[in-house]
N, C-alpha and C positions, 0 to 999 in steps of 0.2 A: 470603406471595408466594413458595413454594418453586417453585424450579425447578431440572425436569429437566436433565441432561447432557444436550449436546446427542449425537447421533449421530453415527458418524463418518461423513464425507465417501466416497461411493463409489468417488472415485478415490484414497484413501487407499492409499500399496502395502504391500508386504511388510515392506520396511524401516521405515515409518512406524508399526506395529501391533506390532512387538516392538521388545525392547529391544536396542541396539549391540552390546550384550555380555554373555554369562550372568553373572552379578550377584558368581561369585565371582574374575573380575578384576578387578587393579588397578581406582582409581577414575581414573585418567587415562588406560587405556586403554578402558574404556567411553565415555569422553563424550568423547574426543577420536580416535577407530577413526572413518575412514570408508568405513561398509559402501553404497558407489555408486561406479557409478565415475566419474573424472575427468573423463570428457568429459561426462557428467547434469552435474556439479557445476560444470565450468567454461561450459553454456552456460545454466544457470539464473542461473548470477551477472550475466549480463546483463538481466535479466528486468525490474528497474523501472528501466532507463534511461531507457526511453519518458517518464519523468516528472520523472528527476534532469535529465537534460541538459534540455530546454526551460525549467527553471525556472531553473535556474544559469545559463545561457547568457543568460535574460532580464534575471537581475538582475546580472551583467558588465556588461552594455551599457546598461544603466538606471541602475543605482544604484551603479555603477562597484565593484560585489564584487572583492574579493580574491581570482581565481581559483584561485591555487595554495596561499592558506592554508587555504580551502575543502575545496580537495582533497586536502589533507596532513593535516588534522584527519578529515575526513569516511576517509579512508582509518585512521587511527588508530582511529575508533568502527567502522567494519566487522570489521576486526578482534577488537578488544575486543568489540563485540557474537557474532559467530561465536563466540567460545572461551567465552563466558561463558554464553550459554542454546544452544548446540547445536541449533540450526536456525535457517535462511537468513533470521535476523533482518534489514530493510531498514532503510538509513538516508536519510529522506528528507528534501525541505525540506518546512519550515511553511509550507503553499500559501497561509495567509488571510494571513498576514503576507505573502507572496513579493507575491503579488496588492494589498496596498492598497499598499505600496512604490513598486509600477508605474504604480497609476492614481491615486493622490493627486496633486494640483498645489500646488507642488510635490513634486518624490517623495521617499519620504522617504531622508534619507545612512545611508551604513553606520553611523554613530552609532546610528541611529535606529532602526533595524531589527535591531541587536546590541542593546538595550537592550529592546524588544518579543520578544524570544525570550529572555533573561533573565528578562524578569520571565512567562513560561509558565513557564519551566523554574523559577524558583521555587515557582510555586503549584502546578505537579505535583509536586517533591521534596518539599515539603511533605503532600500528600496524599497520597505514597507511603509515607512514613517514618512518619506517624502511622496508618497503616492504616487512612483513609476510603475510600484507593480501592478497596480488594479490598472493603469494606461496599458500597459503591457496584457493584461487580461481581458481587456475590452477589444482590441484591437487584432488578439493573434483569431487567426480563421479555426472554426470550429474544425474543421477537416487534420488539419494539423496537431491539434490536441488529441483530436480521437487515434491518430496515425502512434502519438507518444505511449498512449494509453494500450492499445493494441499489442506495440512491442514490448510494453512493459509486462502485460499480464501472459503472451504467451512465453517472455523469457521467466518469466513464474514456472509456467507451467510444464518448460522444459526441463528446468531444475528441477522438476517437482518429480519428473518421467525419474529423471538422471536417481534420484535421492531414493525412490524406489526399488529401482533396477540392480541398482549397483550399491556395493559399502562405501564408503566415505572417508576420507581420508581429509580432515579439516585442516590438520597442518601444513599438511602441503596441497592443502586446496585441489585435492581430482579427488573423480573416483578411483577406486580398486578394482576388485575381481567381482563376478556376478554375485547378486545377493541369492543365497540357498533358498531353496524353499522352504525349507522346513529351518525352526529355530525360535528362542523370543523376540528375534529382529528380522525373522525367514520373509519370503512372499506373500508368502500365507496370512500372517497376521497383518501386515499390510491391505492385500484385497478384500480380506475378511473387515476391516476397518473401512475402506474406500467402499466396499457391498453397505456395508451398515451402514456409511453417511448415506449412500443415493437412496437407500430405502426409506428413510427416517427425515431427508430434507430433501430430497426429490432433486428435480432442475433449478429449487430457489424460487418458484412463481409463487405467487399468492393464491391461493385459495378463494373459490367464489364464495362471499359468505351471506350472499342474497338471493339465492334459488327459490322457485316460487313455492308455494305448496301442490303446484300442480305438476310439480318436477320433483318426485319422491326420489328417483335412484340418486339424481346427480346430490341432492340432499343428501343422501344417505353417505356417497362416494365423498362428499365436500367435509362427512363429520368423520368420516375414519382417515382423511389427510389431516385435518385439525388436528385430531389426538395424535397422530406419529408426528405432527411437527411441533407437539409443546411438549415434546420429548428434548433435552438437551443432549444430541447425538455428538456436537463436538467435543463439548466439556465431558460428556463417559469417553471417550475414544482417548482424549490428552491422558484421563486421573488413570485411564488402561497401562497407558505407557511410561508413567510413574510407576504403578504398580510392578510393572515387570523390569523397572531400574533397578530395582533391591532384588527382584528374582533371578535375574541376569548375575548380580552381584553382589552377594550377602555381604560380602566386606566392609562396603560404604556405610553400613551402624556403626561401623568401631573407626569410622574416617571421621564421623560429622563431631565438629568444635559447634558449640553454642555461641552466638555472639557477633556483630556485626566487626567490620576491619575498622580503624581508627580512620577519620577521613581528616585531611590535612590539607592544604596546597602544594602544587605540583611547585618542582624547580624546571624552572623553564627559561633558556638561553637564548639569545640571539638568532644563532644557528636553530636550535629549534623551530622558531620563527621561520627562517628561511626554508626550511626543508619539508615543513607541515604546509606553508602556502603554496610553495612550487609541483608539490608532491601529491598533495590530499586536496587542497581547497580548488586547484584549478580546473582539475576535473570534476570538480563533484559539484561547484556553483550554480554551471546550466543544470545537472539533472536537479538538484534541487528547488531552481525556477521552474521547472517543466514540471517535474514527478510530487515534487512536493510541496507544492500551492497552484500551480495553474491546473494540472489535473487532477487535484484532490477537488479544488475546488470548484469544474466543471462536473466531476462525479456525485458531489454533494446536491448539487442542484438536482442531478437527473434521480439521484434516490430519496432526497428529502426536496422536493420543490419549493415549499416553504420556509425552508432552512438553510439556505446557499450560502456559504463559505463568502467572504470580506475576502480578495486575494490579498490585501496589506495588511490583517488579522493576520491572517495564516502566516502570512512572511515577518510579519514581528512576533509571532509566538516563536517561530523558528528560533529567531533570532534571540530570544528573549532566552529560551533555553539553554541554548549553548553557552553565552556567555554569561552566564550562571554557573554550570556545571561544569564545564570544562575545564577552568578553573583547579578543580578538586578532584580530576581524573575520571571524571563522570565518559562514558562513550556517548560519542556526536550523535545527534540524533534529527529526527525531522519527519515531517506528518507525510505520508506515503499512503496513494491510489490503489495500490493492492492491500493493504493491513485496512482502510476503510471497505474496499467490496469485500474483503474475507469477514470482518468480523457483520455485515449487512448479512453476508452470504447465511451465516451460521444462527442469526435471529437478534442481532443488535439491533437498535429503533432508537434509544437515547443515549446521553453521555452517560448514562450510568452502569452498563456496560463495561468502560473504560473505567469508569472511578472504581468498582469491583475487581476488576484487574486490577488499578494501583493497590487497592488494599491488599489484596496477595502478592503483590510483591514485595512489598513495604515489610510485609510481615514474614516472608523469606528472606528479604536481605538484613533485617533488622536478627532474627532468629537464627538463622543457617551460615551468614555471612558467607564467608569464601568458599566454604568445604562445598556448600550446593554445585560445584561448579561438578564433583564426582560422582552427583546425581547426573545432572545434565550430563556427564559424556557417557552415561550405559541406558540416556534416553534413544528408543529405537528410533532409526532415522528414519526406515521406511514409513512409521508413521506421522509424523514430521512434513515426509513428501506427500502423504497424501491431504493434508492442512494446506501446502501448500499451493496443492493441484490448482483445489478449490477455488480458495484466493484469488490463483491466476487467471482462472475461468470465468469468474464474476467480473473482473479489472476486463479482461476482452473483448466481455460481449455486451460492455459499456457502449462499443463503435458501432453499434449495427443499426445505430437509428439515422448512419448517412441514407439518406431518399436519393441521391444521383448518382450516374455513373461518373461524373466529371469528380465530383466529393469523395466515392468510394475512391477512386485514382489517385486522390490527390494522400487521401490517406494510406494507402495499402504500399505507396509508393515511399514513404515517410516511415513505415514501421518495417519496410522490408531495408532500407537503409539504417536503420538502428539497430535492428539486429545484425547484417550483416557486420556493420562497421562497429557494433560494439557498443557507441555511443547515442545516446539520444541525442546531440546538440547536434551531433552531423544530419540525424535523420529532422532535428527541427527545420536548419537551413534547409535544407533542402527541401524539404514539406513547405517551405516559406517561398522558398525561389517558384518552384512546380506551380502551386498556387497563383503567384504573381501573375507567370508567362500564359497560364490560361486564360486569367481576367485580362492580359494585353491584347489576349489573340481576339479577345470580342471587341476591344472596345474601338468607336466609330472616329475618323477624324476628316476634320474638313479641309481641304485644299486650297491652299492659296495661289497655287501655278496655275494658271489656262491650262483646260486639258486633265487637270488633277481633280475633278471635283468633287468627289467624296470616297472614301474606299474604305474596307472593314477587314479587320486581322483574322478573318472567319474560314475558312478550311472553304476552297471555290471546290476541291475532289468533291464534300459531301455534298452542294449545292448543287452542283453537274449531276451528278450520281443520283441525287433526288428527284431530277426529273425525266429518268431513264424511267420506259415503263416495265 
């Protein structure tokens, strides 16, 4: 079951297809040089908030998270992940865990839900360290990873529709009533922010930045896209929506306490145990082998060619996380295929990206501690969904460099079962199964019965039909 590399990504740029640095400097000036500049880096680091805040935010208000130890840890791992794989590695939350926490009755306590990302981050630390996962990476068919990757970015993107369209009801996890058009969370400022990202970052391609001299217009057309894209369009659009948290709500000055929460160890029981692994970790294992090291780390390849993701890195960084943090009521976390194409999307190129992001967080949860959490809920959602869109967009149109109808099949096949069913592991199997039964239908066998002596699992309708004239 060998397989190809995949191709790189079209909108792969310059700096993503060579290396940092000619090979005979320093090794900490290679992998710590960044060749983009600061405003690419500081508005791509914005790029999977559309997914961090609505989940954090939900599980504050639900399952009464630790906002500021969240954000003090999680700013710790952005970090550390930025310095340690060198590109705009994402730290996100375990959404199948965030998700049954919320809609279990009752839901489940921070106990419970630090005890269900434990025990993921166990069974991926383990599967990284013994080297099943990179097995498991080598082996699964690219059609099927692309198929996970697909359903993931358009369930982005449908979220993203939903978070627009309609108000938001985090608690009880639906939408509301239609969002007005007018307002500081209307439609308006929404498509007026989604207008502004496509003018200012276009479709995401790169820019030709070798036209000849005997090609003046496209020169000319290649330097007026240059300057609107080292415009930081994500990062104004988020500090927009900050801005209008306090105008939406002048009260939150006389809310905010200075000062991070005391961070401690959780009490954590038996039952806890029981009810965090049955509840959170069983669902969320496969998507976390799939979403969160096998297609982070096939998407790595296709936008840094150079820089391809360790699947057993990834999955002991996983691992390494959680139990760490969890511990101390930190929310589960794990590196996610959409929070990488979003923050790509918006002009990340290095880990330093993410390490700027950790320091604003660090410096929110360390400064604002809990009360931030009053900012975050009069943060407008419509803009939010359109971050999110984004994200989802870039994650989907990872898949389009299937070349066959047999591969398109096998994927399109695999992401409309995930969606449908909710789950990626059902749309894995079965992208696994599909796959198998087409490599059986080719393959040739020889006959050992008189009378049997060769036959092939090949479709005789198209053979027949082929020689119809």
């Amino acid at each position: 079951m060998e397989q190809q590399s995949p191709p790189a990504s079209s909108s792969t740029t310059v700096t993503s297809t060579t290396p940092l640095l000619p090979q005979n400097h320093p090794w900490w000036r290679r992998h710590f040089h960044m060749n983009n500049s600061l405003s690419s880096e500081l508005s791509g680091a914005v790029g999977d908030l559309g997914t961090f805040i609505p989940i954090v935010l939900t599980l504050t208000l639900v399952s009464h998270l630790d906002l500021s130890t969240t954000l003090i840890f999680t700013a710790l791992y952005n970090i550390a992940t930025g310095l340690l794989f060198h590109i705009p590695m994402p730290v996100q939350p375990m959404k199948s865990i965030a998700a049954v926490a919320v809609s279990e009755t009752p839901h489940l306590t921070t106990s419970q839900i630090a005890t269900a990302g434990a025990s993921t981050a166990a069974v991926l630390f383990f599967l990284g360290a013994t080297g099943l996962m990179s097995t498991l990476y080598r082996l699964l068919p690219l059609p099927v990873v692309r198929g996970i990757q697909l359903s993931q970015g358009l369930s982005f993107a449908f979220s993203a529709i939903k978070y627009i369209r309609y108000n938001q009801d985090f608690v009880a996890s639906k939408a509301t009533t239609p969002r007005a058009w007018l307002g500081l969370d209307g439609l308006v400022v929404a498509l007026s922010s989604l207008l502004f990202l496509v003018i200012f970052t276009g479709s995401g391609d790169q820019y030709d930045r070798n036209g000849s001299d005997d090609d003046q217009p496209r020169r000319r057309n290649s330097k007026r896209l240059r300057i609107l894209g080292s415009i930081p369009a994500a990062l104004i659009v988020f500090l927009l929506g900050l801005v209008l948290c306090f105008i939406r709500d002048p009260s939150i000055f006389g809310d905010i306490k200075f000062g991070p929460s005391k961070i401690g160890f959780l009490s954590i029981t038996w039952n806890d145990w029981k009810v965090g692994f049955l509840k959170g970790a069983v669902p969320q294992i496969p998507l976390s082998v799939l979403n969160s090291v096998i297609a982070v780390c096939k998407l790595s390849g296709d936008l840094f060619p150079n820089r391809e993701l360790s699947a057993a890195k990834v999955s002991v960084s996983v691992g390494v996380m959680n139990l760490v943090g969890c511990w101390f009521g930190a929310m589960p976390v794990c590196h996610g295929a959409g929070g990488l194409a979003g923050q790509y999307r918006f002009g990340a190129r290095s880990g330093w990206s993410v390490v700027y992001l950790g320091i604003g967080k660090l410096i929110i949860g360390l400064v604002f501690g809990n009360s931030f959490v009053r900012i975050l809920n009069q943060f407008p959602i419509g803009i939010l969904g359109v971050l999110l869109l984004f994200a989802g967009i870039e994650l989907a149109m990872a898949s389009r460099d299937m070349n066959s109808k047999e591969e398109s099949f096998v994927m399109l096949v695999c992401a409309a079962v995930s969606l449908t069913g909710s789950s990626a592991a059902l749309g894995f199997v079965c992208g696994i199964l599909l796959f198998l039964l087409l490599k059986l239908r080719k393959i040739e066998y020889s006959g050992s019965t008189p009378g049997f002596s060769k036959f092939k699992f090949e479709s005789t309708v198209d053979a027949e039909t082929s020689s119809i004239p």
